[in-house]
C-alpha positions in Angstrom: -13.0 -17.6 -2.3 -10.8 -14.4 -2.5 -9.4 -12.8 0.7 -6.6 -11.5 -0.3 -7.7 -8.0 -1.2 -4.3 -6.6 0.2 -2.5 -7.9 -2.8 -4.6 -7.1 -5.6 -8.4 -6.5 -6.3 -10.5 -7.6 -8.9 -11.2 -4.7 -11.7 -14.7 -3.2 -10.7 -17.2 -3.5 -14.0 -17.8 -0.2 -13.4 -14.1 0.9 -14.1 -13.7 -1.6 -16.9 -16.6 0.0 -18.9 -15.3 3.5 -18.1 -11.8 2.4 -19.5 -13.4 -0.3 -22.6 -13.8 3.4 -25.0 -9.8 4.7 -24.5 -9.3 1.0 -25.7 -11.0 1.3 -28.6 -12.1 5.1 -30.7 -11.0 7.3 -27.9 -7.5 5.9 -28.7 -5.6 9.2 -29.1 -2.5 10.2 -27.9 -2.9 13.1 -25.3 -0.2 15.1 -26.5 -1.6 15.5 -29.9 -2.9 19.2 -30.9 -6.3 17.1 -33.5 -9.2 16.1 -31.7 -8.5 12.9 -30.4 -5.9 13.6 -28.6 -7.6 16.6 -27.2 -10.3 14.1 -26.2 -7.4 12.0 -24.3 -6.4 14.9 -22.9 -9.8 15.8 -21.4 -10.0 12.0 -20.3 -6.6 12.5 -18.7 -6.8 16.0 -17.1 -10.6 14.5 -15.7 -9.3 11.3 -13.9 -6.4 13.8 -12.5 -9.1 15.7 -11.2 -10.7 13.2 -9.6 -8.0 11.4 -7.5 -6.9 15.0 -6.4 -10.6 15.5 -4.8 -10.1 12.0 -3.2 -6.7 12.9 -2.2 -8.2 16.4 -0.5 -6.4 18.5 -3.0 -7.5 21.2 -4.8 -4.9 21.2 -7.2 -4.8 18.5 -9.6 -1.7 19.5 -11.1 0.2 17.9 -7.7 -0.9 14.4 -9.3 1.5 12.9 -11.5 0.3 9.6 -13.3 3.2 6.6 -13.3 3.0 3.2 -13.5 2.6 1.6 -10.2 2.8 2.0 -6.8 6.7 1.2 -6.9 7.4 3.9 -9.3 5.9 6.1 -7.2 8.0 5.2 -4.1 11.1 5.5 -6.3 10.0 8.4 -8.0 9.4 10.0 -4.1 12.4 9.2 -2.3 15.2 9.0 -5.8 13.6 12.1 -7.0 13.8 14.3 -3.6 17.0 12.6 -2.8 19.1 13.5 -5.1 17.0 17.1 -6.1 17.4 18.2 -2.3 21.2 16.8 -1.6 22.4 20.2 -1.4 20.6 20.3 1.6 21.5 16.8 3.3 21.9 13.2 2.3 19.8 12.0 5.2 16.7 10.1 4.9 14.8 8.5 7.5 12.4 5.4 6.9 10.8 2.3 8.9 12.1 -0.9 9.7 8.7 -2.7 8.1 8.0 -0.3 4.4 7.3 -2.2 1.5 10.3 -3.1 -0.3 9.8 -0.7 -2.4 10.7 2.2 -0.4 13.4 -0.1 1.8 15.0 -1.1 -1.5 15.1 2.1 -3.2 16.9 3.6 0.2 19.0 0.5 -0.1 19.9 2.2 -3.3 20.4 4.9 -2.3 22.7 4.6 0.2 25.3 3.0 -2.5 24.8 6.0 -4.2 26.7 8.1 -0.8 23.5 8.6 0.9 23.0 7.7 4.9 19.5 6.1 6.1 18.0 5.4 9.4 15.4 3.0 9.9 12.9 3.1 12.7 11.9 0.5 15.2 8.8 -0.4 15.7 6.8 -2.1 18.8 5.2 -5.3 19.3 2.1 -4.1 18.1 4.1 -2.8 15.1 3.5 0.6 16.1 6.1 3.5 15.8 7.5 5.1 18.2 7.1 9.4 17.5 9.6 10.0 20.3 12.4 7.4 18.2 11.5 9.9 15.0 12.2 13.0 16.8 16.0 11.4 17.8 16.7 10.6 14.4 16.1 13.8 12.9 19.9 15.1 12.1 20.9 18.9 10.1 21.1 16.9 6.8 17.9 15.2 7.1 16.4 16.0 4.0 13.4 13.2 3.4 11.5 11.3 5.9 9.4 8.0 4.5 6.7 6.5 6.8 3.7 4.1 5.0 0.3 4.9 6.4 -0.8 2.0 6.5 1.5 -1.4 6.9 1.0 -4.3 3.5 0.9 -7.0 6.0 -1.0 -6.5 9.5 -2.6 -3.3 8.2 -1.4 -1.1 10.9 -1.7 2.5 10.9 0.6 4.8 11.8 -0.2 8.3 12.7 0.9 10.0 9.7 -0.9 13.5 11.0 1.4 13.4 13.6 4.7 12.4 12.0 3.7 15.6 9.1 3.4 18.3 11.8 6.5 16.9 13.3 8.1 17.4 9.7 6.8 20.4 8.5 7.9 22.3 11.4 11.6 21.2 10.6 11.3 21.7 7.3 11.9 18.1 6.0 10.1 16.5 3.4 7.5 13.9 4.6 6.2 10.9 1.8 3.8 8.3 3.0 3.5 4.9 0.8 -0.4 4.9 1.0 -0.7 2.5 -1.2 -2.6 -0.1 1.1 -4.9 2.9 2.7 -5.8 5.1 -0.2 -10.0 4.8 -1.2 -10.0 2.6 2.0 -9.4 5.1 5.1 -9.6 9.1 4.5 -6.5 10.3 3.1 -6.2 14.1 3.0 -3.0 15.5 1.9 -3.3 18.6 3.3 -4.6 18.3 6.6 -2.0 15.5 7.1 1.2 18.0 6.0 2.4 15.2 3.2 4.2 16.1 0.5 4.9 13.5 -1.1 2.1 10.5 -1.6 2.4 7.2 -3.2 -1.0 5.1 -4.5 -2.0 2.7 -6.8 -5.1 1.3 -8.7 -5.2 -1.7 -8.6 -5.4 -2.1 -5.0 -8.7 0.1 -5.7 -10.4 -2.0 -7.8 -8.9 -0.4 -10.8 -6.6 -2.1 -13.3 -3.0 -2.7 -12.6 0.2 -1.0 -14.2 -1.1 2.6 -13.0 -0.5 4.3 -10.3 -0.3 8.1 -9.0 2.4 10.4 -7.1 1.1 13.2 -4.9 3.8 15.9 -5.2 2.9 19.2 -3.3 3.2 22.2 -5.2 6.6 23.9 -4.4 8.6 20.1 -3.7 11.3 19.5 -6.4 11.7 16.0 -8.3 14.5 15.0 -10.1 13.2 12.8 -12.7 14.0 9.0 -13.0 12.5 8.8 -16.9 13.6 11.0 -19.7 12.4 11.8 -23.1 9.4 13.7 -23.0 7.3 16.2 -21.3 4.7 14.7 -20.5 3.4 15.1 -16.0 4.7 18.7 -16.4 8.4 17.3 -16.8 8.2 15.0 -14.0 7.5 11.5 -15.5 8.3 11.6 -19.3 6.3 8.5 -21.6 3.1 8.6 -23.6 0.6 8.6 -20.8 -1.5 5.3 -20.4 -4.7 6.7 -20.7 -7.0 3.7 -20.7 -5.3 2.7 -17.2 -5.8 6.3 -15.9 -9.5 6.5 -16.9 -9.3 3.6 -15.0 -7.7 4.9 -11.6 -9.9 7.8 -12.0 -13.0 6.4 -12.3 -11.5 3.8 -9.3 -11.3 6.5 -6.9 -14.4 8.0 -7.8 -16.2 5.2 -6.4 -14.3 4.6 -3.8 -14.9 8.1 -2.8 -18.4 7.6 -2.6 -18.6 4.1 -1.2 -15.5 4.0 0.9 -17.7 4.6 4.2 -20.0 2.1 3.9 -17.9 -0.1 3.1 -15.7 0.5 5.8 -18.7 0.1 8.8 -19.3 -3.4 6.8 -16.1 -4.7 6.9 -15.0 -4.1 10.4 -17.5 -6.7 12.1 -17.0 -9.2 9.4 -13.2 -8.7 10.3 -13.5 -9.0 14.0 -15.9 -11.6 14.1 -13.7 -13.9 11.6 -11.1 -12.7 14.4 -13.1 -13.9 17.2 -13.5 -17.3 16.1 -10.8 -17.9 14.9 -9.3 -17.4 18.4 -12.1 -19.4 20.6 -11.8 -22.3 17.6 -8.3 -23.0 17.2 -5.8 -22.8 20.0 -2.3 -21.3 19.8 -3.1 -18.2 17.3 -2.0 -14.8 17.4 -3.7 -11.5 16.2 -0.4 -9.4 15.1 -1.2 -5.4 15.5 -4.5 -6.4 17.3 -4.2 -3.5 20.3 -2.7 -1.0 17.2 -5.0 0.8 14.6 -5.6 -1.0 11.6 -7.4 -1.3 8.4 -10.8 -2.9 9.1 -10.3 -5.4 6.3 -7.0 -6.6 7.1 -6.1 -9.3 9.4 -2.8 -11.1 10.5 -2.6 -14.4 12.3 -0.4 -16.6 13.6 -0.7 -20.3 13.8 1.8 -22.1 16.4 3.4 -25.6 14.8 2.0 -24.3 11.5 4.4 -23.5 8.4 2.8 -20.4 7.1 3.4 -22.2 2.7 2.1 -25.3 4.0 -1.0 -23.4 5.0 -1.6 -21.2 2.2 -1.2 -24.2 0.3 -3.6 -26.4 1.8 -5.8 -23.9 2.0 -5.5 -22.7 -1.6 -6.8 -26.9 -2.3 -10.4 -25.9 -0.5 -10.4 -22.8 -3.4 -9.6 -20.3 0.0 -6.5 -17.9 -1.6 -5.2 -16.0 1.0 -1.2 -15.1 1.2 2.1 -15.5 3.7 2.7 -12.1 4.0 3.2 -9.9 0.8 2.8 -10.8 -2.3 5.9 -8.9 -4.1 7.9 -11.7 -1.6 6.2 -14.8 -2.8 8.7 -17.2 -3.4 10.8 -15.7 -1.3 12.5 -17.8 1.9 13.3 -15.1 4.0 10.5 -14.6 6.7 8.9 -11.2 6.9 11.1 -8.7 7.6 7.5 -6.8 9.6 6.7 -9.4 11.8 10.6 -9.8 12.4 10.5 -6.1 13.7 7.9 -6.4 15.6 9.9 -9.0 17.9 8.0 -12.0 16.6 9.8 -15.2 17.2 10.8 -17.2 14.4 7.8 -20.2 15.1 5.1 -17.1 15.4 6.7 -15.6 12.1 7.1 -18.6 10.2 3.2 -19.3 10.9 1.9 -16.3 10.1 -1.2 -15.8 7.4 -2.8 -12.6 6.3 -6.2 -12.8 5.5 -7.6 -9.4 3.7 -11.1 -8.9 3.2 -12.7 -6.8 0.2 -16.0 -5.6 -1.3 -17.4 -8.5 -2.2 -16.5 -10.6 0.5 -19.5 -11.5 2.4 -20.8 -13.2 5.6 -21.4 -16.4 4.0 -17.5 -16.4 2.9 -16.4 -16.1 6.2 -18.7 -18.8 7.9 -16.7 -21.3 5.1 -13.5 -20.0 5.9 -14.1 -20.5 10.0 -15.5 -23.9 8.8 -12.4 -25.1 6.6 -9.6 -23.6 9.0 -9.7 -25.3 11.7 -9.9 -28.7 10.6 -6.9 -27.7 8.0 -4.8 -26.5 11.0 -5.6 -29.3 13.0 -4.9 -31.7 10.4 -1.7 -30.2 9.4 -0.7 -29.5 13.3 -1.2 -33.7 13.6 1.2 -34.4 10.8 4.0 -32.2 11.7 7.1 -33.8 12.2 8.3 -34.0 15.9 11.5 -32.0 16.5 14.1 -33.9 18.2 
């Protein structure tokens, strides 16, 4: 049983046969003047199309294709960086981004540049008011995710864009986890810069897709070619484009429904969870969220040992994100939410998808409790 939609999603059928022809006679390279690779460049210029629509863009020229999700965020805040530094080497973030975009503003700051990152509450909410204080002359970027990897919150990105645009500072969202699964309209939200991916969509992974509003100035991080109008240079991957493409078409049409589905499933998994196992926390329950995403903590519980155990009754769910698997740091979101380090340390993220259904979650509140309890009974006493 899969609940860890968060991470990555399965390839929909539907996207697979859209992509199984670019694999195969429809190889051509796009660039290419001869038919088939005016053919790939139809494909291409289509599935560009399509993700603007999704995106509420009319221009599908502000989508550049790239390889994941991670590229975009580098290819965002690198890019604007160091095209706008002129201007400012000031750049304002979160305290709980993907690592992506903390990590590439690590980077950036040993390449001269200054970053501040934002608190956030217990709820893991930010604070608009904290933003506004930040702002400084040479503030030249500001980077704020829509919606949070691990406890799905969302943060009020309309807001944060008027706050922006009105100062003149460039505003990218990593909407990775939100984009086909909440309304995400680039326009009405005054971003600039926008980060997705496809295969958090249902789409096949090693693509992804930078919204870069029409005026806004990359520097590019890839060179040789001149292929994204300049901005991204490599022979496009078609077949994983189609792919994203044909991925947000569906999720453009489905995306409601889908959304009115998953938020009683999510709350009643929430509900028991809470009357059936003592000593369990809902992180981000009182803050917006994604309806499919839900973040517990389990007191006297290490969070491995769980997933673990778990992943024995064929239940994969994850300890946070998946890019820090391995990793023995505890997670750096929970931390700035004031978590303490038992809650942290104990904390599961359960992430529901499409195909997850009522039946799933009557097994999950089955197995759970009796796998917490059992590991709660052999845990060793501190003394």
């Amino acid at each position: 049983m899969y609940l860890d939609h968060n991470a990555t999603t399965p390839v929909d059928s539907r996207v697979r046969e859209a992509m199984q022809p670019y694999l195969e006679a429809a190889f051509g390279n796009p660039g290419a003047a001869y038919a088939l690779g005016r053919e790939a460049k139809a494909a291409l210029e289509a599935a560009r199309e399509t993700v603007a629509k999704l995106l509420g863009t009319g221009d599908k020229d502000e989508v550049v294709f790239v390889s994941s999700g991670t590229e975009a965020d580098n290819l965002a805040l690198a890019g604007a960086a160091f095209a706008y530094q002129e201007r400012g080497r000031h750049i304002i973030t979160t305290a709980v981004e993907h690592s992506a975009v903390l990590e590439t503003c690590a980077a950036l700051e040993q390449r001269g540049f200054s970053v501040t990152h934002l608190p956030v509450d217990g709820q893991g909410m930010l604070d608009l008011d904290e933003l506004r204080r930040a702002i400084r002359p040479d503030t030249i970027v500001v980077s704020v995710m829509h919606a949070n990897n691990e406890t799905g919150v969302l943060f009020p990105v309309g807001e944060v864009g008027a706050i922006l645009r009105e100062r003149k500072i460039l505003f990218h969202t990593d909407a990775v986890q939100s984009f086909g699964k909440v309304p995400v309209h680039v326009r009405e939200l005054k971003i600039d810069l926008l980060s997705i991916s496809a295969h958090k969509i249902y789409g096949p992974k090693g693509v992804g897709a930078l919204f870069v509003r029409r005026g806004v100035r990359l520097q590019p991080l890839l060179h040789g070619g001149a292929q994204e109008r300049g901005r991204r240079a490599g022979t496009e991957n078609l077949p994983g484009i189609v792919g994203l493409g044909e991925a947000a078409r569906l999720r453009g049409l489905e995306m409601p429904g889908e959304e009115q589905r998953l938020r009683p499933l999510r709350d009643r998994f929430e509900s028991a969870v809470l009357e059936r196992i003592g000593g369990v926390r809902v992180n981000g329950q009182r803050a917006s969220r994604l309806v499919h995403t839900s973040n517990l903590s389990f007191d006297g519980v290490e969070a491995q040992t769980l997933v673990a155990s778990l992943d024995l009754e064929r239940i994969a769910v994850s300890a946070g994100s998946a890019c820090h698997v391995g990793s023995l740091q505890p997670s750096h979101v929970l931390r700035a939410m004031g978590l303490g380090r038992e809650h942290v340390e104990g904390s599961i993220r359960f992430s529901l998808g499409r195909l997850t259904s009522e039946k799933d979650i009557d097994r999950v509140l089955e197995i759970l409790p009796q796998v917490v309890d059992r590991l709660r009974e052999n845990a060793p006493v501190a003394g």
